[in-house]
Structures are given as structure tokens and as C-alpha cells.
N, C-alpha and C positions, 0 to 999 in steps of 0.2 A: 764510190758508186753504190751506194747503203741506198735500202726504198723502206721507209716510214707505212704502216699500217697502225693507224692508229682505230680504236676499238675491234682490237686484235682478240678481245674476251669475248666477241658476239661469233655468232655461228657465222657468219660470212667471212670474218674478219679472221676466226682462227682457222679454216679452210684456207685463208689467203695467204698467211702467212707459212702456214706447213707447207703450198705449193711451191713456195715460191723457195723457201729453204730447199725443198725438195732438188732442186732448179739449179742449186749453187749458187743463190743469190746471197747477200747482205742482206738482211730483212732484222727489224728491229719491229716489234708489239708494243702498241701501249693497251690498257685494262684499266679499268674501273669500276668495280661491284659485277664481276663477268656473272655472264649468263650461262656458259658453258664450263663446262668443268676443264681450265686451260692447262691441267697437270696428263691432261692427255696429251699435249703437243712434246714434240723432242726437246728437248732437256739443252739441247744447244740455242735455239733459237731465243733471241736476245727479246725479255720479255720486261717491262718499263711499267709501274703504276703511275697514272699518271690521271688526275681528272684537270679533264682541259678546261673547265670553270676558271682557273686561276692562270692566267697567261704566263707567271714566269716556270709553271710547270712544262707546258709545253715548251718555250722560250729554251729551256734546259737542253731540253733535245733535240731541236733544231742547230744550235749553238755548238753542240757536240759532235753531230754526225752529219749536215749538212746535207740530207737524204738528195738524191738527184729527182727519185720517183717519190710523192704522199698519195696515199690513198688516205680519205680521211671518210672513216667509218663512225667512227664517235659519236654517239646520238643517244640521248633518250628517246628510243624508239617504240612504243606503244600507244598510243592513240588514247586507252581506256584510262591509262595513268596521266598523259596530259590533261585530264579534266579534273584529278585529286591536285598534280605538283603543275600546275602552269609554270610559274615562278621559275622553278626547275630543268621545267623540257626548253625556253626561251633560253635558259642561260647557256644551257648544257649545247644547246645546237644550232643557236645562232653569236653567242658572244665566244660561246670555242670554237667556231668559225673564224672570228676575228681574230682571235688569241694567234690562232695557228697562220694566219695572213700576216699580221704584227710581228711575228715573231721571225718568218718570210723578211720584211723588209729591214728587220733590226740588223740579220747579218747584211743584209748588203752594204749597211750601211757603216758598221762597225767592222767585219771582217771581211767579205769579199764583196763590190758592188758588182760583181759578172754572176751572182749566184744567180737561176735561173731554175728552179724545177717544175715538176710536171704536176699542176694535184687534178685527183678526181676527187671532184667532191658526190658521196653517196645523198643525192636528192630522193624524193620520193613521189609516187604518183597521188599522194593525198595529198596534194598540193593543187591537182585539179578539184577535188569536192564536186561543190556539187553543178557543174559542168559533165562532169561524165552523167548524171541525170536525167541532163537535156539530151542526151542523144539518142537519136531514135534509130529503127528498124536496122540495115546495118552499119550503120554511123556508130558500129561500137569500139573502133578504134581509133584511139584519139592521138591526137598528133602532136608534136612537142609548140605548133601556135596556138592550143587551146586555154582560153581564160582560165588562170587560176583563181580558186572559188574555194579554198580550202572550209570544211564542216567541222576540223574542231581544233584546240591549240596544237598538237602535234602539227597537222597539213601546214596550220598558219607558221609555224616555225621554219619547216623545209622553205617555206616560201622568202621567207626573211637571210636563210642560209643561202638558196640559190639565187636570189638578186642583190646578195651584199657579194656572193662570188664574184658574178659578173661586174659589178663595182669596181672590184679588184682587178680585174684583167681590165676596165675600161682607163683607170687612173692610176693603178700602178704599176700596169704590164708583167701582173704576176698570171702564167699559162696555166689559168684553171680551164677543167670543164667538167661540167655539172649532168649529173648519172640521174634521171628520175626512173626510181628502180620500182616496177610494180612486182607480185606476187612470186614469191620464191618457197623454194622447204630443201632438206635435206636433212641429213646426222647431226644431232645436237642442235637441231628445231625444236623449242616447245610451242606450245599457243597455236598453233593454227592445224587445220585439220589432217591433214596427211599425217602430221608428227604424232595427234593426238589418238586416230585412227591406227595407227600401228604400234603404239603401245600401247591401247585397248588389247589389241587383237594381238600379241606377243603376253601380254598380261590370260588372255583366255587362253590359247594357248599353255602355257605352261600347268596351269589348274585343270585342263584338260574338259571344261563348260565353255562351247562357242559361242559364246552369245557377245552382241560390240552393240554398246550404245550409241545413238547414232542423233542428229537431226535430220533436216530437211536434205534428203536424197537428191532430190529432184535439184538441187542449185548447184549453177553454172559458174566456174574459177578456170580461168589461165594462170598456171601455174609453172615453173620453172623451175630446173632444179638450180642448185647450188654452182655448180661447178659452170655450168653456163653461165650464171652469171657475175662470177669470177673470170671466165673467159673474156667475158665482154668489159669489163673494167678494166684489165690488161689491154687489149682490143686499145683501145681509147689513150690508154695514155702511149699507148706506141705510137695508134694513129690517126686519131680522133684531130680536131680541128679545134684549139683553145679559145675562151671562150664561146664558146656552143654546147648548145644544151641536147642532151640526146635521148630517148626514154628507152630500158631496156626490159623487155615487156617477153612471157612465153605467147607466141604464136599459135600453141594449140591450147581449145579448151575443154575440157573435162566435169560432166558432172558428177557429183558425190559419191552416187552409185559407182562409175567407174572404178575411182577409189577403192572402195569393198572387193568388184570384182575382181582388182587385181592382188589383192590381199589375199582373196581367197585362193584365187592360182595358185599365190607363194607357197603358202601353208596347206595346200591341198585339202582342204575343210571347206564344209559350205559354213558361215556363220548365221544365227539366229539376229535376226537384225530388231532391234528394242528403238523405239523411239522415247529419247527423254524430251519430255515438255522444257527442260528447260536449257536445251541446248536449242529450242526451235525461237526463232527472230519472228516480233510483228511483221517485219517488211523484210525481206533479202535484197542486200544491196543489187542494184546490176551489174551484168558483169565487168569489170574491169578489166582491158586490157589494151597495150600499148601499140600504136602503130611504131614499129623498127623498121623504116624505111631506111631514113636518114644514118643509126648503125649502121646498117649491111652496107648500106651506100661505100660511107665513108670506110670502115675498118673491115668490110669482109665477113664480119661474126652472123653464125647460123647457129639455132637450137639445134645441140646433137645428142643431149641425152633423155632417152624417152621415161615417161613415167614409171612405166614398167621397172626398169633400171632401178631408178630413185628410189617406189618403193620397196624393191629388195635387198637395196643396200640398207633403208632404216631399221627395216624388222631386222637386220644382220644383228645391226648397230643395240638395237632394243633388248635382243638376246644377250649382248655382253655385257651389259648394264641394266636388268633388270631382275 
């Protein structure tokens, strides 16, 4: 009764597997070139290199532990890098997609044909592109039947993962279902602004000059923390509806400022807020974010941790590693 998290080195992935060890679970990581520093996790929990590029790596692990539950996280996941590694982000997350299906039917077929697991696959909402675009006044919540319209190879890849899933549950009755995860942050986030913004300001802080560089204030993010949406990926594979596609999206949204002012709560300083020209965009996206009808419907899951929270668990987080 083992559950498979593979890309166990990304911030979602090793939140998931610490829970789930937490839990009493069997939980096995796979890693490849982690983005997190995974020698923070406990020392027990069973941690696997493994780049799903090559099918008989994954193949290995499946073969071994016959997970009942896969989360499969494993992604090259940035957008800005699928425009340098195309080649890269296609193989890494749609042919380790395959690998990890392939590797599904090899045992049934050689060791048990009753095998039978659960996967979620981690989709993404930049698979909509540019659809979210078209949507006007409050049409900004987009529904899991909206055109996908993916804007650069990253979105085109999730697209290619999530309709070779469904592939899979139509032809070979393996019980996937497909997670389009829009905007998240937590501990061991880099790259996006919550993560960026509170180690600014853990950085000023300690030098004791309040001043946080900042862009455009004024832009609107639904945002989620972590642990939410590791809720909702549990959520799914307990009781989600295989192949079904579901998007798991924060219901509240937040401008940038807000951000700031709850930074400054934490730390009880006002900061000198600096605008860098080059952290400001021609255009700011609009906002993104998911209608989670269909979620709550089917599994129950509700956002229950506020931002607040989130950011003062990071500046915690910032303090011990800065």
C-alpha cells in the first residue's frame, strides 16, 4: 500500500511527501536536479533519483513497489525555460508521462494484470493561454470546458500530458485524473512573488534598511497556499471521478500591495517600497484564476489557509535559511 510522488524535489512535491510520511504512510520521492533543498526532509523517507526522460527508470520503480496511489509531479515547470529547452520541457512532461503509463501496463502485464492505481496527474492552467484573455468583465473564472489555447511550450506540453492521460483512462482503463493547478507559493517557493517579496524583506530586515523592491502593486493574483493544494490532490485521488479533469484554483484574489501589507504586519516595520523598472511587465497578465465548482462538488475541498498564515510561515522559513 506504497503511494509514488514523483518530483518529490519541487516545493509541492516535498511538502507531499513529508505529509504524507507524517501520516504513516509508505511514501517513496523520486528527484531530478531538485529545486529545493530535499536534505531538509526526514531522513526516513524513501528518496529515488530518478529522471522520467528514460522509461526504464521509472519502469524500475513501479516494478518494485507497485504504488497503489502516484501523484505524478515531475515536470519541467517554468514557462521562461521552455522557450531556451523545448526539446527538454516536451520530453520531460509529456514522454514521462508516457514512461510512467507504460510502465503502469508492463506490470499488469508481466506481474499482476489486477494492478489497478490511482494517478493524479499535476496539469496546469497554462494550458488555457490565451483563452483566459478572452474573458471579460466577470467571466474571470474559467471552467475546466474552456478552450485550451496554451501561449508557449511549457502550456503546449501540459496540454499533450493531459490529453495523452485521458488517452490512457479511455484505452487502457488506467484511473487517472488530471489536476489543472493554477497559482500556488509557500516554503521553499522561489520565482514568484510572495517567495520573492519575503525574502526581500527577511533580507532588509536583518541589515536593519526597510526598503523591498517592488513592481507593479497594483496587479491582481489568486493565489493559494501550498498545503491547500496538496489537500486537494489527496482530495482527488480519494475522491475525485477518474478520468475527469478538475482545476484547482485560490478563490481569493490579492493585489500586490496586499502582499507588502501583510509583510509589514509580520515584521512590524513599515517598508520603503522602491519600484525596479525591471521587475515592471509591458502588459500584466490578467488575472488568472480557476472556477473549483466541480472540486468542492465532487471531493468537499475548501481553501482554508489564509494568506496571512502563508506569509508568516515564509518569512519563518526565510529566517532559517537566510
Amino acid at each position: 500500500m506504497s503511494i509514488l510522488v514523483t518530483g518529490a524535489g519541487g516545493m509541492v512535491g516535498s511538502h507531499m511527501v513529508e505529509l504524507l510520511h507524517s501520516q504513516g504512510k509508505e511514501v517513496i520521492g523520486t528527484y531530478y536536479k531538485p529545486t529545493t533543498d530535499i536534505t531538509e526532509l526526514p531522513s526516513e523517507i524513501k528518496m529515488i533519483e530518478c529522471d522520467i526522460r528514460y522509461p526504464e527508470n521509472i519502469e524500475r520503480i513501479i516494478f518494485e513497489y507497485m504504488p497503489t496511489q502516484i501523484y505524478h509531479l515531475a515536470a519541467q515547470s517554468y514557462p521562461t525555460v521552455s522557450w531556451n529547452k523545448p526539446y527538454e520541457t516536451m520530453e520531460t512532461n509529456i514522454n514521462g508521462t508516457i514512461a510512467l503509463y507504460e510502465a503502469i501496463k508492463k506490470v499488469r502485464n508481466f506481474i499482476d494484470k489486477n494492478y489497478d492505481p490511482i494517478v493524479v496527474v499535476a496539469c496546469s492552467s497554462a494550458e488555457y493561454g490565451e483563452t483566459l484573455n478572452g474573458l471579460k468583465g466577470d467571466e474571470i473564472y474559467v471552467k475546466e470546458t474552456a478552450e485550451l489555447k496554451p501561449l508557449h511550450p511549457y502550456g503546449v506540453s501540459k496540454v499533450g500530458q493531459d490529453l495523452i492521460s485521458f488517452q490512457y483512462f479511455m484505452n487502457d482503463n488506467i484511473r487517472c485524473i488530471r489536476a489543472r493547478i493554477f497559482n500556488s507559493t509557500g516554503t521553499r517557493k522561489v520565482n514568484d512573488v510572495t517567495s520573492d517579496f519575503t525574502y526581500r524583506a527577511v533580507q532588509a530586515e536583518k541589515i536593519g534598511i526597510y526598503e523591498l523592491r517592488v513592481g507593479n502593486l497594483e496587479t491582481r493574483r489568486a493565489i493559494m497556499d501550498q498545503r491547500d493544494l496538496i489537500n486537494a490532490l489527496i482530495l482527488l485521488a480519494e475522491k475525485g471521478i477518474p478520468g475527469e479533469v478538475y482545476n484547482i484554483s485560490s478563490e481569493h484574489i490579492y493585489k500586490m500591495r496586499d502582499i507588502v501589507d501583510i509583510i509589514e504586519t509580520h515584521i512590524e516595520h513599515k517598508f520603503k517600497t522602491i519600484v525596479d523598472p525591471k521587475l515592471l511587465r509591458p502588459t500584466d497578465e490578467k488575472i488568472i484564476v480557476g472556477d473549483v465548482t466541480k472540486l468542492k462538488r465532487d471531493t468537499g475541498w475548501k481553501q482554508q489557509i489564509p494568506m496571512e498564515q502563508t506569509v508568516k510561515d515564509m518569512l519563518e522559513y526565510w529566517r532559517k535559511h537566510i
